[in-house]
C-alpha positions in Angstrom: 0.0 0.0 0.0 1.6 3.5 -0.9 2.8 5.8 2.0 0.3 8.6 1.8 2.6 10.8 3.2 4.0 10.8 0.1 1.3 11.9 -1.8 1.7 15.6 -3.3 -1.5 17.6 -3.5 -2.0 20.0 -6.2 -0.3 23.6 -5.6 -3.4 25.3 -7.2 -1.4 28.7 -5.4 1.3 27.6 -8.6 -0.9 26.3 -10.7 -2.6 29.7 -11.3 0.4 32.0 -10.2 -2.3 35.3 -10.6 -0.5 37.3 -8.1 3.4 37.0 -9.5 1.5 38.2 -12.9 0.0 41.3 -11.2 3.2 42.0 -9.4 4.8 41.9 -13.4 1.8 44.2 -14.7 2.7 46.9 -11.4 6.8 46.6 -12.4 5.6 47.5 -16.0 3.9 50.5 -15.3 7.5 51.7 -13.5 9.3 54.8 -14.9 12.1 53.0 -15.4 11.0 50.2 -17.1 8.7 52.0 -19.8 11.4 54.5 -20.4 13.9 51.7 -21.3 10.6 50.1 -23.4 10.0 53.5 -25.2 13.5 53.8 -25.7 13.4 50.6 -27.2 10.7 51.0 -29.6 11.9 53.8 -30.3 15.3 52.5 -31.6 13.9 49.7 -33.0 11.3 51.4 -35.4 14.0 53.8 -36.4 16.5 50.9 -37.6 13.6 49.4 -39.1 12.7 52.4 -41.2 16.5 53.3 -42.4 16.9 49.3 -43.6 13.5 49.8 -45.3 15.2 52.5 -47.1 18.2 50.9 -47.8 16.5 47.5 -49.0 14.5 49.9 -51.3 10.8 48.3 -49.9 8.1 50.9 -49.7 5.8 52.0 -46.7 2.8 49.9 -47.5 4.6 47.1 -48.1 3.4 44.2 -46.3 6.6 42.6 -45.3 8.4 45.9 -44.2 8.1 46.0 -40.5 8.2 49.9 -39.8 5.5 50.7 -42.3 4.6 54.5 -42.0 1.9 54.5 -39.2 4.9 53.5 -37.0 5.9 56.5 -36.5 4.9 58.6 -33.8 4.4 62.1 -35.5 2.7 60.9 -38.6 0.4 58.7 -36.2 -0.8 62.3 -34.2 -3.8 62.5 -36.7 -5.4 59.2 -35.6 -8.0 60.6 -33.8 -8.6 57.5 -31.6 -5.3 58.4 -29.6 -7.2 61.1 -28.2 -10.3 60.0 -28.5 -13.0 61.6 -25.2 -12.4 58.6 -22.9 -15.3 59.3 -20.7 -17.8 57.2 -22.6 -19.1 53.5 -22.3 -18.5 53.8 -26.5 -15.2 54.7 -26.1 -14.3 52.1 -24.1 -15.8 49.6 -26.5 -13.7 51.0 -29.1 -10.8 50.5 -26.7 -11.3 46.9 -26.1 -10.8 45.1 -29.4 -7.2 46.3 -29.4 -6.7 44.5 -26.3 -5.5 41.5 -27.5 -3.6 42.3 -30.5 -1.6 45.3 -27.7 -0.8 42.7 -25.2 0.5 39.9 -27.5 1.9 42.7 -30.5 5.2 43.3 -28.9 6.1 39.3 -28.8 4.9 38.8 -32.4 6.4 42.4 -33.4 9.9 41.2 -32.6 9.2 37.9 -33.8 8.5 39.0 -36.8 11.6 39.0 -38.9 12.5 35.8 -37.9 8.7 34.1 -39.1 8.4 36.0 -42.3 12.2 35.0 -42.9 11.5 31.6 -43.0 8.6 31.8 -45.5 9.6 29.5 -48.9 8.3 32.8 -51.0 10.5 35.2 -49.2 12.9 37.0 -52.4 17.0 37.0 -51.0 16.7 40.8 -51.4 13.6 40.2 -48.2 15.5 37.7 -46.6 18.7 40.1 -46.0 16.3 43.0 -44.9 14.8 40.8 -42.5 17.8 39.2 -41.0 19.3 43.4 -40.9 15.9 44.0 -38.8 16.1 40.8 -36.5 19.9 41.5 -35.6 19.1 45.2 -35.0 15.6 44.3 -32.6 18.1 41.9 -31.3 20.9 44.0 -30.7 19.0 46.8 -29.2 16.5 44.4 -27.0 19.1 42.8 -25.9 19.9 45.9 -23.9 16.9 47.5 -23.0 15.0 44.4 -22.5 17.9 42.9 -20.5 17.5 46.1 -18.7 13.7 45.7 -18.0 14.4 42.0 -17.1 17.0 42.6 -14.6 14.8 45.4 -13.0 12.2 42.5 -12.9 13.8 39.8 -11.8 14.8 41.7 -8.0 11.9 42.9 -8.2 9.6 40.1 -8.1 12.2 37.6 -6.0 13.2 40.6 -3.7 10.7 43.2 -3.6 13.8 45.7 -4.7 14.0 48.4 -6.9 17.6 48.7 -8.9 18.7 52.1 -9.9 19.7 52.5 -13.7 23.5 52.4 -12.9 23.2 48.8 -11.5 21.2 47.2 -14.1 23.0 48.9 -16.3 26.4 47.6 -15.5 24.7 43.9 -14.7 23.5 44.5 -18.5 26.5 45.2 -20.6 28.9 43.3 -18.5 26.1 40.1 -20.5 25.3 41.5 -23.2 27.1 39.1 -25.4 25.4 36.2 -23.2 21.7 38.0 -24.0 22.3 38.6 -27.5 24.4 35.5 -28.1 21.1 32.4 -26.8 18.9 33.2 -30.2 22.1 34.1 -32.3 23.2 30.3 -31.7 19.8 28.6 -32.1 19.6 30.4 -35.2 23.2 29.0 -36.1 22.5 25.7 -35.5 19.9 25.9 -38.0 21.7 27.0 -40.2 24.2 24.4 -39.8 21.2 22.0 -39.9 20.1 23.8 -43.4 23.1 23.6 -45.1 23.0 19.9 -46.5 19.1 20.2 -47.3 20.3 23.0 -49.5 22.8 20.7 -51.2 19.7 18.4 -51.8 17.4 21.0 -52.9 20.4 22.0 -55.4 20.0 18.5 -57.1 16.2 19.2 -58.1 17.6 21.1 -60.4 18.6 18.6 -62.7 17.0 15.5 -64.2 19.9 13.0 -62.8 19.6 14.4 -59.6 16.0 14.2 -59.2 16.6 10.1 -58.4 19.7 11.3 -55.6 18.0 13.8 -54.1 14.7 11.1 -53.7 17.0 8.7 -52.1 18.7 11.3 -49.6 15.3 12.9 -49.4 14.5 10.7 -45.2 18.0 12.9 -44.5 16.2 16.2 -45.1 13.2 15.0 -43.1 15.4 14.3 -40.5 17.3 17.6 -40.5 13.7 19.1 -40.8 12.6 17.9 -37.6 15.5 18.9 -35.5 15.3 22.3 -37.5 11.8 22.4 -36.8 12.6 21.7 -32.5 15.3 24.3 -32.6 12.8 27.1 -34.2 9.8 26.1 -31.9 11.8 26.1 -29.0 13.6 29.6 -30.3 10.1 30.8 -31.2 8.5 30.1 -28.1 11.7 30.4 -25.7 13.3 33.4 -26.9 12.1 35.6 -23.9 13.4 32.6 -21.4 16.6 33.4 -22.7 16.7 37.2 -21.0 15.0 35.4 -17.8 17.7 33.3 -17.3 20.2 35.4 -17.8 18.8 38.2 -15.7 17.9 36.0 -12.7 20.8 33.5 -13.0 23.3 35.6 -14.4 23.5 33.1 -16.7 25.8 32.6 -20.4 24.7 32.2 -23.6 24.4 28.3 -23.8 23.3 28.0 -20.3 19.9 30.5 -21.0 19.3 28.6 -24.3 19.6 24.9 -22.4 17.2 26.7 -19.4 14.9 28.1 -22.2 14.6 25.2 -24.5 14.1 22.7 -21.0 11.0 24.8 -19.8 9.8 24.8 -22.9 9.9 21.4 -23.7 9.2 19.9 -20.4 6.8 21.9 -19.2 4.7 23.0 -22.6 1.6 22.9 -20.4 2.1 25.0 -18.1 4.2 27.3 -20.3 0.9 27.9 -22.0 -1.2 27.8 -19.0 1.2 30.7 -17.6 1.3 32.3 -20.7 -2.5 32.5 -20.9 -2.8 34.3 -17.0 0.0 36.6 -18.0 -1.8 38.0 -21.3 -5.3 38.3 -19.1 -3.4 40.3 -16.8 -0.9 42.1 -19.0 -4.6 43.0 -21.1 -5.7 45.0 -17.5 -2.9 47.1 -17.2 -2.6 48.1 -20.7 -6.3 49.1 -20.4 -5.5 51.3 -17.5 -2.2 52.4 -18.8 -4.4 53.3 -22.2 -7.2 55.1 -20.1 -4.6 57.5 -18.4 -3.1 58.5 -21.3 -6.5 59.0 -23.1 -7.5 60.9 -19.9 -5.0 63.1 -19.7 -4.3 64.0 -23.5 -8.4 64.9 -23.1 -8.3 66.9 -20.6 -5.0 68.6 -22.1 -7.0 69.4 -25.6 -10.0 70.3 -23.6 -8.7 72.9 -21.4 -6.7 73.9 -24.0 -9.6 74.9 -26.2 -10.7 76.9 -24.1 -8.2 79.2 -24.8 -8.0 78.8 -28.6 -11.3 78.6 -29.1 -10.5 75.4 -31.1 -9.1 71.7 -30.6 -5.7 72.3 -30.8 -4.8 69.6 -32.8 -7.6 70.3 -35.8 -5.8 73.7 -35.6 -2.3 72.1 -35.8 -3.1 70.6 -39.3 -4.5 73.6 -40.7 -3.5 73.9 -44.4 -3.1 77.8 -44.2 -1.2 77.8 -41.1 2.2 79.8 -41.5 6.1 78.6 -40.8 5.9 79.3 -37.5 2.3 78.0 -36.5 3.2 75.0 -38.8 6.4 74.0 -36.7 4.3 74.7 -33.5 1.7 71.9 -34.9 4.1 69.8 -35.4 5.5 70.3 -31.8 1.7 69.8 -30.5 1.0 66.6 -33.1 4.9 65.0 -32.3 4.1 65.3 -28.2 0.7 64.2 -28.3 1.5 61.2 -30.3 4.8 60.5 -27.8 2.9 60.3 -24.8 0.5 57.5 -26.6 3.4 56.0 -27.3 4.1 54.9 -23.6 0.8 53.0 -24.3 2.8 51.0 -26.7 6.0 50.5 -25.1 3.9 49.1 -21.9 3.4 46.0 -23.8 7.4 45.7 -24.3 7.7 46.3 -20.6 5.2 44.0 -19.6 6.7 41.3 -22.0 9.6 41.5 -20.2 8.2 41.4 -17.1 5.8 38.8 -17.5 8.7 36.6 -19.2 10.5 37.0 -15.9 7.5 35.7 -14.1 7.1 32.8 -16.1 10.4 31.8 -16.0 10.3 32.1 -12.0 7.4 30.1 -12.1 8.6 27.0 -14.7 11.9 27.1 -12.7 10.3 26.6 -9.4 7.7 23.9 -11.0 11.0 22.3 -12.7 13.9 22.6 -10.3 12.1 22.8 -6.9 13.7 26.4 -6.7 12.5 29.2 -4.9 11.0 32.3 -6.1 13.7 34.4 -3.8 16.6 32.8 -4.7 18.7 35.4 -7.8 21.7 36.0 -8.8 23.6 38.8 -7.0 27.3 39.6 -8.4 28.0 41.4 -4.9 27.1 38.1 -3.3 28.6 35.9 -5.3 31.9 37.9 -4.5 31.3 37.6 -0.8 34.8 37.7 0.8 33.2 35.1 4.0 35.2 32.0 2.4 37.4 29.4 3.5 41.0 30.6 3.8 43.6 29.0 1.5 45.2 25.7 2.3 49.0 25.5 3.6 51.6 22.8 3.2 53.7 21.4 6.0 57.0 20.2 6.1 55.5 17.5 4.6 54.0 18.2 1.6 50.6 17.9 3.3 47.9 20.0 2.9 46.5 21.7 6.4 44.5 24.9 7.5 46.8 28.0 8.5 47.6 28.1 12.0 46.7 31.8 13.2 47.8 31.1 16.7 51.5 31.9 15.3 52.7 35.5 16.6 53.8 37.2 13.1 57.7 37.7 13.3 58.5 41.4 14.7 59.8 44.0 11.8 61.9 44.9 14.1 64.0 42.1 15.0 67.7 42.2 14.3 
């Protein structure tokens, strides 16, 4: 008869880990972690735009990823950004971008890499969207390692890094952050390469027969391709977990990241579902603060000119001067809804944090406390070094000895 003492009862406390989520949505609202986010938008529609020049695509085109309503000044005219946000209708209107808000900054910068592996992509694509992946990737790394370090004391210690800290944690891994997808995507690459040499021998008759019989080696290079891009597709985020909590290299966040992913798929997506429920309530109150106070902004403002300031920023008769003024007014107004849009950058990296805390504890029986600290790690409370006797044997210094005097003769 089995001991019942041994009998685990289901952690429904872990199972449904609400309040670790709502801890992550309160560390994305932080000043510091939605100026790094707006920083990195920021950055990262900017490279976007200049590769789209340099690659030639134009602004409507589907597959360029800072099309022209990415931009914050030529967004100002949309007049949902400041719609009156003191109506039941606008708040219906609010709600269908809900979804799309919390989950757009995780398919945003997974974009390049999807699109880039689609059969139809042109090599003059393929280039532009490997330039945008390494730039969102070279940038995030940063900012989101930034945002992710911030995170990770907050939610094991309750504490609040300064920038200089997390800074300095930050670049001193940089290579480790940047480094987990940049090796994934290698090794497919590496897994690629003889499928290509296949594929090259459809292109004549006699090879037709040799590239049938080699054809179960491409399946099988397909499937491990095909684990290392669902695993880099879903794990990504992991990656600047691991390394923010554990202070943790390159291959070390990819073998964390690909583990949780692939051992624990269920309750990845069961966290993953609690996380966007959440993240979708604070980015409805971030939202409704910055409608509020760009409303109240335009409406005590036109009070005084009589007009709504931003109608009278567009005006086609304006001069030079009341031109660069609306352009001020529109460039502002669509900055601070911008915030709106870095919060679901923050709270990606905050919720990835608290999904990683949670698989590690379900996986490794770890604590939710227990983070890396450098200062810590360098804690100078160690054994002391061993001494040799006479003997060549190894024993503990003896501290009873008197030093010999300088002094003596």
């Amino acid at each position: 008869m089995p001991d019942p003492s041994l009998s685990r009862e289901l952690d429904w406390r872990w199972l449904f880990p609400l309040r670790l989520f709502f801890r992550a949505a309160r560390l994305a609202m932080g000043l510091r972690s939605l100026a790094a986010s707006t920083m990195g938008l920021w950055l990262t529609v900017a490279g976007w735009y200049l590769a789209g020049r340099l690659f030639g695509l134009a602004d409507n085109e589907p597959n360029n990823l800072a099309r022209a309503n990415a931009w914050p000044w030529q967004t100002a005219g949309d007049a949902t950004f400041y719609a009156w946000p003191w109506t039941i209708e606008s708040w219906r209107q609010m709600l269908p971008a809900v979804d799309q808000t919390v989950l757009g900054a995780w398919e945003r910068l997974s974009a390049a890499f999807s699109l880039a592996l689609d059969p139809s992509v042109t090599p003059r694509l393929f280039l532009y969207l490997a330039t945008c992946g390494l730039w969102a990737l070279a940038v995030w790394s940063l900012l989101g390692g930034i945002v992710t370090r911030l995170s990770a004391l907050g939610l094991t210690r309750d504490e609040y890094l300064h920038w200089n800290p997390a800074v300095k944690f930050v670049t001193a891994r940089w290579a480790s952050i940047a480094g987990g997808p940049l090796v994934a995507c290698l090794g497919i690459g590496l897994l690629a390469a003889p499928v290509v040499a296949i594929g090259a021998l459809l292109r004549f008759h006699a090879g037709m027969l040799l590239a049938g019989l080699l054809w179960p080696l491409a399946l099988v290079a397909g499937a491990a391709m095909a684990l290392l891009a669902l695993g880099l597709l879903f794990g990504w985020p992991l990656m600047w977990a691991a390394v923010g909590v554990e202070g943790a290299d390159a291959f070390e966040a990819i073998s964390r990241a690909y583990a949780y992913v692939f051992h624990r798929p269920v309750h990845y997506l069961l966290y993953a579902t609690q996380s966007i429920l959440v993240g979708a309530l604070g980015w409805l109150l971030v939202s409704l603060f910055a409608r509020a106070l760009l409303s109240m902004s335009i409406w005590a403002a036109s009070w005084g000119s009589g007009a709504d300031p931003i109608a009278l920023s567009a005006a086609p008769d304006a001069g030079v001067l009341a031109t660069a003024g609306g352009g001020l007014i529109r460039f502002w107004t669509a900055a601070t809804m911008s915030v709106v849009g870095a919060y679901s950058y923050s709270y990606l990296w905050n919720a990835s944090t608290a999904i990683y805390l949670a698989l590690r504890r379900e996986l490794e029986a770890t604590e939710l406390d227990e983070v890396f600290v450098p200062e810590e790690a360098e804690s100078p409370f160690g054994l002391p070094p061993l001494e040799q006797d006479e003997a060549g044997v190894p024993r503990a210094p003896d501290d009873s000895a008197e030093p010999p005097s300088s002094g003596a003769a």
